[in-house]
N, C-alpha and C positions, 0 to 999 in steps of 0.2 A: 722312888726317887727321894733322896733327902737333900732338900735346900741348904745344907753348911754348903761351904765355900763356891758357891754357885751355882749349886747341881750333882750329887751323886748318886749315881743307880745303883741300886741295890736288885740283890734277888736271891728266893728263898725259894729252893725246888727240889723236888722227889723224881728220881727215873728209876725205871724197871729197864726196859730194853731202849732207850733213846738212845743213839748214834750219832753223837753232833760232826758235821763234814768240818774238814780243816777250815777253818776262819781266820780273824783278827778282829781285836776290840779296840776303837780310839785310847780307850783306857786300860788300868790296868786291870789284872783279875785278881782280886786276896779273898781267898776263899777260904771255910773251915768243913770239914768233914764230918756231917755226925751221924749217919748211920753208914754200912758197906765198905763198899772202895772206891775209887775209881781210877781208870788206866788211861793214859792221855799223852798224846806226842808235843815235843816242845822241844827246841834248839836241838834239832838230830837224829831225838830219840826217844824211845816210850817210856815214860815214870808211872807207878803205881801211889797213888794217896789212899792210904788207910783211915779208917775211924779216927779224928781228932786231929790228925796232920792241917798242915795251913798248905795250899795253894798256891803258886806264887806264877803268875803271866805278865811279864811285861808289854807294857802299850804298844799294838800294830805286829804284836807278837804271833807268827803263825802256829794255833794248836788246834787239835781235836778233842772228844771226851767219848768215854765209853764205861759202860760196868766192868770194873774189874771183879767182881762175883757173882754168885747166879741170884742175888736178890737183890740188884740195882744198887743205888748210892743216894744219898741226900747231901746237900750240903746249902750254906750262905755265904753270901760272897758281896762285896762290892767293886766297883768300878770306876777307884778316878784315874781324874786326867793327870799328864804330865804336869799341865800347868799348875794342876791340884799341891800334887807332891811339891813342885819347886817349892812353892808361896808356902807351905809348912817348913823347907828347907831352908829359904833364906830367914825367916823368924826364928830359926834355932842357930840365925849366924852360919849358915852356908855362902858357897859361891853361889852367887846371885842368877836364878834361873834353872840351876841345875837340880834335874829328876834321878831319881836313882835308877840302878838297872840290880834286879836280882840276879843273882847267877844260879840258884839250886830251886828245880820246880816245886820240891816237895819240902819240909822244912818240920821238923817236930821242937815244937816252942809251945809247953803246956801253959807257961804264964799269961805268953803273947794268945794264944787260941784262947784262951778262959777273957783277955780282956777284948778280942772280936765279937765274943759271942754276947759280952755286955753290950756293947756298942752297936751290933745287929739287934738286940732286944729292945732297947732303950730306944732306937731310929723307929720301931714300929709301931712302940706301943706307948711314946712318951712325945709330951709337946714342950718339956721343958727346955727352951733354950741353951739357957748355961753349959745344963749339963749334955746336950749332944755335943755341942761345940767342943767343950771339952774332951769327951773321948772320942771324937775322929781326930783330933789335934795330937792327944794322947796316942792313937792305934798309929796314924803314921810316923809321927815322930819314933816310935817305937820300931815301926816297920824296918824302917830304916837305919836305924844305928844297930839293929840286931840283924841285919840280913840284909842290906841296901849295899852295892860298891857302884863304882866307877866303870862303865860300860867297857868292854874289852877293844882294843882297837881290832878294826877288820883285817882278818887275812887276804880277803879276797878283794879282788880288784872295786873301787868303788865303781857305783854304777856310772855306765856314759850318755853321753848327752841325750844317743838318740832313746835309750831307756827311761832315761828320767822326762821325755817329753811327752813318751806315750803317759808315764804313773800320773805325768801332772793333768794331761787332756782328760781320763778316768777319773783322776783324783776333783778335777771340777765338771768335769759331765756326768755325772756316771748314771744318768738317765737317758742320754744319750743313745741312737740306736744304730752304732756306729763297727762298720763289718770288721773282720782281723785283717782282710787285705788296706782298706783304710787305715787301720792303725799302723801297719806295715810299710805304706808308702808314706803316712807322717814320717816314721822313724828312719826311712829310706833303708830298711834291712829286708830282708825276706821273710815271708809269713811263717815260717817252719822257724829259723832261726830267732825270732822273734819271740815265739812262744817260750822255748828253749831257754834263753837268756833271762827274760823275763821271769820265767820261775825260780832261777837258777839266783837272782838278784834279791826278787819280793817275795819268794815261797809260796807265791799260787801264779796260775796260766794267766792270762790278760785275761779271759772271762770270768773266772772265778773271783780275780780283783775287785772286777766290776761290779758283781754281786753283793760283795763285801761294800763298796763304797753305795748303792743303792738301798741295803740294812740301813746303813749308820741315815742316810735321808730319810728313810721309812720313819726312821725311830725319832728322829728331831721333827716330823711334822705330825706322829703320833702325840707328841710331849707338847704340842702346840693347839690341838685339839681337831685335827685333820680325821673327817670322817676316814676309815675305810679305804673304802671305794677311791677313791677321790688321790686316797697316799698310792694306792698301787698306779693306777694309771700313771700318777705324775714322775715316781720314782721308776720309769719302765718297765715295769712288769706283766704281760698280757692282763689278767683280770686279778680278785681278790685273790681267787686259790693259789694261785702263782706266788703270790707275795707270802701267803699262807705257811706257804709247803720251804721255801726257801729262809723262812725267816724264824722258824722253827728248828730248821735244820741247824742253823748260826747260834741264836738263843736258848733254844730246849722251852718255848714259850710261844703261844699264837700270838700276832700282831693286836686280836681282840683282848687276849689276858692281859698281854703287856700295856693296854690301855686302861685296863682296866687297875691292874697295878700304880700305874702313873697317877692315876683318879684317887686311889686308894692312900696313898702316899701326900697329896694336896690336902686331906681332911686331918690329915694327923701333922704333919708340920705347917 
């Protein structure tokens, strides 16, 4: 985690056969490739990232990850927020508040990847202020006027009421231990149709959301100094392995590493 602009996670990882399930990250993903490939669904359909290619997932964005060769993939990446991006956006003299939206998953920009790969070096191995601040100010700024537009307007119908009250009940319970027929008579639709709509709107079933919005608590009370034990229970998970197995799946990382990263990350900034 790097402390510029209030908080960015970072992470630097090796898989052989990891299978991350379809997800979403509050934030976004800009990631760099440096050994392998990797194969990964995003807005529709599956892209391959080769050696050196940049990454590109926008925030709440539903993808997967996978080897795209038989000797796994490495890459680094970080993870900001919209809000991140705006406050870069309006300092460069943008509309006030506005995040960018990527349109192409995969993106080959040798400049742009050579100056990620400073800015990942520099975040882990350096405590100079100035100069972190500087090149994340620099990689987004960059990001964005090389590769950022204007989010496409929706084809598809937006979502209605009774959808948007299930996302929002998950979006503030999501430890909650709350049935589908429950969510079903919130929304006053049918539990069948319900599931249906709901993927067809947010790109995962209502349980799967919910898993998604119980990660993103895991990780904010990991980042807070919450033993364990203590994060699974709270965030609804039956016991540690639960939380384990799930949050690995999301991250490509155990809830213990990703502490330990967090840890790792406060002695250098």
């Amino acid at each position: 985690m790097a402390k510029e602009l209030g908080g960015i996670e970072l992470l630097a990882a090796s898989y052989h056969q990891q299978n991350f399930s379809r997800h979403c990250h509050e934030g976004y993903t800009v990631g760099v490739i440096e050994t392998g490939a990797q194969r990964f669904y995003r807005t529709g359909s599956d892209h391959t990232a080769p050696q050196h290619s940049i990454i590109l997932v926008n925030a709440d964005e539903v993808h997967n990850g996978r080897s795209a060769t038989d000797f796994g993939w490495s890459y680094r990446a970080m993870y900001p927020l919209p809000q991140q991006f705006a406050r870069v956006h309006d300092e460069l003299g943008g509309k006030s508040g506005d995040a960018p939206y990527f349109p192409e998953p995969v993106v080959h920009d040798k400049p742009l990847a050579e100056l990620l790969r400073l800015t990942f070096d520099t975040l882990s191995s350096s405590d100079n202020a100035l100069l972190r601040e500087s090149l994340i100010y620099t990689s987004l700024a960059r990001l964005m006027s090389r590769h950022g537009a204007s989010r496409p307007v929706e084809k598809s119908l937006r979502p209605t009421a009774q959808l948007a009250l299930v996302k929002q009940f998950l979006d503030d319970m999501p430890a909650a231990d709350v049935s589908l027929d429950a969510l079903a008579k919130l929304a006053g639709l049918s539990p069948f149709y319900l599931i249906k709509q709901f993927q067809r709107q947010y790109g995962l079933p209502p349980h799967a959301y919910q898993i998604q919005g119980r990660i993103r608590l895991a990780k904010q009370m990991i980042r807070q100094g919450s033993k364990l034990l203590e994060v699974a229970l709270a965030c609804g998970f039956h016991d540690q392995s639960h939380l384990n197995r799930h949050f690995k799946r999301a991250m490509g990382v155990t809830p213990g590493q990703y502490a330990r990263e967090v840890e790792a990350s406060r002695s250098i900034g």
